[in-house]
C-alpha positions in Angstrom: -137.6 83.6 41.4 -139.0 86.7 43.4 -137.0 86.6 46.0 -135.3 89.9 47.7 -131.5 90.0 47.6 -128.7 90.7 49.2 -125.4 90.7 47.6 -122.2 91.1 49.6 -118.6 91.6 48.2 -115.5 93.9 48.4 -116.2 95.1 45.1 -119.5 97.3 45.4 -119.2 98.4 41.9 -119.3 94.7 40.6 -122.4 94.2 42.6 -124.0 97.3 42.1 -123.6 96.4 37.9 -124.6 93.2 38.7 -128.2 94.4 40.5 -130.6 95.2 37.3 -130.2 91.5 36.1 -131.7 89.9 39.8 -134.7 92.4 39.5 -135.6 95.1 37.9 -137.4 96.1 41.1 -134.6 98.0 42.6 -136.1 98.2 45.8 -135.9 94.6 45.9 -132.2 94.4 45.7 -129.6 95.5 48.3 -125.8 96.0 47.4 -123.6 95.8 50.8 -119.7 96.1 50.5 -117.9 93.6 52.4 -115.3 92.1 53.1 -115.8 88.4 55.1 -112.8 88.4 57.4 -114.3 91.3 59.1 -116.5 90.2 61.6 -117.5 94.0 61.6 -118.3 94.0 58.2 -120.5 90.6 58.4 -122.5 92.4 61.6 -122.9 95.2 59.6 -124.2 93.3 56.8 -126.7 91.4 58.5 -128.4 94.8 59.7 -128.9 96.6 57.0 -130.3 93.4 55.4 -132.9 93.7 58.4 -133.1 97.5 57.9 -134.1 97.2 54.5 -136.3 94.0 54.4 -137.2 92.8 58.4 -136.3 89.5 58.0 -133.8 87.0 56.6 -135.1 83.9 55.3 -131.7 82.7 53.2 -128.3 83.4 54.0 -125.7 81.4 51.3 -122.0 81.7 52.7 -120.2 81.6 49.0 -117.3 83.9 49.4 -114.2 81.7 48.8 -110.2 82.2 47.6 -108.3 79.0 47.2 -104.9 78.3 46.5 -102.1 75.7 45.0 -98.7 75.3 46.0 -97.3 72.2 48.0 -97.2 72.5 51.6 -93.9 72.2 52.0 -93.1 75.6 50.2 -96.0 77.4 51.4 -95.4 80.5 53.6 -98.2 80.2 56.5 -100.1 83.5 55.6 -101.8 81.4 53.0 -103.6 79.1 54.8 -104.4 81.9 57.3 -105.8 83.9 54.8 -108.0 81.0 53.4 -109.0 80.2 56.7 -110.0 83.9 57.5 -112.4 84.0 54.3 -114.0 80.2 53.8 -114.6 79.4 57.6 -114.7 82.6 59.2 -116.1 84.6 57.0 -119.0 81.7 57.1 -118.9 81.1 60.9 -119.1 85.0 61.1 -121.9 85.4 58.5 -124.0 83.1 60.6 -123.6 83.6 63.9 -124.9 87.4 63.2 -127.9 86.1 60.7 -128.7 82.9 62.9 -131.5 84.6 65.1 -133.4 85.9 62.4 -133.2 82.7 60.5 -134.3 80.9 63.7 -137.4 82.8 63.3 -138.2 82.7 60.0 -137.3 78.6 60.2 -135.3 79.6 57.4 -132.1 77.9 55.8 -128.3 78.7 56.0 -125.9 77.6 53.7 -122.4 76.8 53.5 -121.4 76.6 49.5 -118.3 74.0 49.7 -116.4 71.7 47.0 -115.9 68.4 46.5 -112.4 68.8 48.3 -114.5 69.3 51.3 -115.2 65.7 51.3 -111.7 64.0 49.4 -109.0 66.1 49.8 -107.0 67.4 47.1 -103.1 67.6 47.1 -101.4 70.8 46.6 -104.7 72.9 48.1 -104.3 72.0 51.9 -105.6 75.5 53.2 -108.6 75.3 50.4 -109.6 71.5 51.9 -108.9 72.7 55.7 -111.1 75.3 54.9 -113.7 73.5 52.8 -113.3 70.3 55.9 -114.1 73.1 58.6 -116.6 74.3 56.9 -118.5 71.2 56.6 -117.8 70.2 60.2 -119.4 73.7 61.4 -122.7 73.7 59.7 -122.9 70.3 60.2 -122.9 70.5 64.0 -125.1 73.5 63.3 -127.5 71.4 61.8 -127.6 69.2 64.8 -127.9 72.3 67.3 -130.9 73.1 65.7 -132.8 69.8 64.6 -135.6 70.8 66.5 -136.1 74.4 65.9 -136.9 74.4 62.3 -133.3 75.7 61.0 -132.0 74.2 58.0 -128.8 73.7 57.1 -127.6 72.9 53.4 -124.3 71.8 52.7 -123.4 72.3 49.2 -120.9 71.0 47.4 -120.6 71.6 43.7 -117.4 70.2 41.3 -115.4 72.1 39.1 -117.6 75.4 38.4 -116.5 78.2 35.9 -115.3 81.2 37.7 -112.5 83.7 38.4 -111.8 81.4 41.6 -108.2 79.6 40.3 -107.2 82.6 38.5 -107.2 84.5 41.8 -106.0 81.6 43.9 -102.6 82.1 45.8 -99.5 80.3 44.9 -96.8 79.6 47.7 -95.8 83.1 48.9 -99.3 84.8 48.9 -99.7 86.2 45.2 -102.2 85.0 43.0 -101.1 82.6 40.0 -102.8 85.0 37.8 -104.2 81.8 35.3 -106.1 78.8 35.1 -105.0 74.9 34.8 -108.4 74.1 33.7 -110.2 74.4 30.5 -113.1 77.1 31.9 -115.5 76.9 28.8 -115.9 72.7 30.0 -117.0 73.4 33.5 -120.3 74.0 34.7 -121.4 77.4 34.3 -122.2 79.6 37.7 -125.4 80.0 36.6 -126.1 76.5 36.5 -124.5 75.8 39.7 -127.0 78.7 41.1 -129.8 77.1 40.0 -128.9 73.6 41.9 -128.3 75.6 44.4 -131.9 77.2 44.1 -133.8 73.4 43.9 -132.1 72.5 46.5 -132.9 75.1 49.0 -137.1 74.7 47.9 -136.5 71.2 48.9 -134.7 72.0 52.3 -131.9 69.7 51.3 -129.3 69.4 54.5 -126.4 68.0 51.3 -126.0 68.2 47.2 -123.5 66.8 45.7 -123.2 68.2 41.7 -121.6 66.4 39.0 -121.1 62.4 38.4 -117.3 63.2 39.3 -117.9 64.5 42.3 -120.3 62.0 43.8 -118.3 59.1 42.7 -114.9 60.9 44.3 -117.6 61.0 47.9 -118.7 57.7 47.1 -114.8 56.1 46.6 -113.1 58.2 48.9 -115.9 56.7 51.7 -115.0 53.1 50.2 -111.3 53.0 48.7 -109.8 55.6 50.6 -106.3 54.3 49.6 -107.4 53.9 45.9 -109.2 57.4 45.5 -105.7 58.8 47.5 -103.8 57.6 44.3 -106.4 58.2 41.7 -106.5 62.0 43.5 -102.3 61.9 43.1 -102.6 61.3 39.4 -105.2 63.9 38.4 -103.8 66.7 39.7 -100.5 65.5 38.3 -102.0 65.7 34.7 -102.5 69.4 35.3 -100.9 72.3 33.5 -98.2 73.2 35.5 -98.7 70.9 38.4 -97.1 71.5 41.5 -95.6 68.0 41.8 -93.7 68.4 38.4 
């Protein structure tokens, strides 16, 4: 869409591959490892995104692990871990981006899940995370409703990506597979390009997928209901924790 990029990971090889497809400009494209639960590494981002292009109009917080195990066998780390790279790595993201998006009235935003909204069992570090989140840039929002700042909070639903094959079981290791039927989901691209309307129309929420909104909608409503509707789906999975 013409935009200049920044892309930020721990894997600066991925990115780096990744960097013909967003332009073929290569000047317009900037490849910067890090690694989210370093506030060193986000402050480092942030200026050499300045360095290279003087301003930041964008910032999209997406990094994200998750997890699934019960609470009741999980060993702590987990959560801390999840904690460290969905909220932090946001709240630490921002805080060294916020000036320059105060002056370019630009738009932050915090890339979420429907779990951020109705909790789901067996993933109580990725909903804390996703919960915090959403409580953050939604005070953020309110900080700044006079200064031009916008503030999207974006929640997609089930998305393909390596996300549940890397998420952490009880003890910290990844369960190395997925309980859901990847080709079904919504493709990241897809969910990118959401993400893209809704950023041109300064959006402060989106909510993808009819599941999702109807899960917002009934947890609101029939929070008892949508409790045990919750309990049942994630029974149904492949290797469900509660079996």
């Amino acid at each position: 869409m013409g935009a200049k990029v920044v892309m930020a990971a721990r894997s600066l090889d991925k990115l780096e591959q990744e960097a013909p497809s967003v332009s073929p400009n290569a000047e317009n494209v900037l490849c910067v490892k890090t690694d989210v639960t370093s506030e060193e590494d986000c402050r480092t981002l942030i200026e050499k995104t300045v360095e290279r292009f003087g301003r930041i109009d964008i910032l999209v917080n997406n990094a994200g692990i998750s997890m699934r195990a019960m609470f009741k066998d999980l060993d702590l780390k987990v959560i801390r871990s999840l904690m460290d790279v969905n909220f932090w790595g946001t709240v630490q993201c921002t805080k060294y981006a916020l000036p320059y998006l105060l002056a370019s009235k630009g738009s932050v935003v915090g890339v979420i899940s429907i779990a951020g909204y109705s909790a789901l069992p067996a993933r109580t570090g990725y909903s804390s995370s996703k919960y915090a989140v959403r409580g953050f840039l939604d005070t953020l929002r309110i900080e700044h409703l006079k200064d031009g700042l916008n503030v999207l909070v974006f929640a997609p639903g089930y998305t393909a990506s390596n996300v549940r094959n890397a998420a952490l079981t009880a003890d910290g290791t990844p369960q190395g597979k997925t309980p859901l039927e990847e080709g079904k989901l919504m493709s990241a691209e897809d969910c990118a390009l959401h993400l893209a309307k809704a950023l041109e129309q300064r959006r402060s929420q989106k909510i993808l997928t009819f599941l999702g909104k109807a899960t917002v909608w009934a947890h609101r409503l029939f929070p008892n209901l949508t409790d045990r509707l919750t309990y049942g789906y994630i029974a149904r999975e492949a290797d469900s924790p509660f079996k």
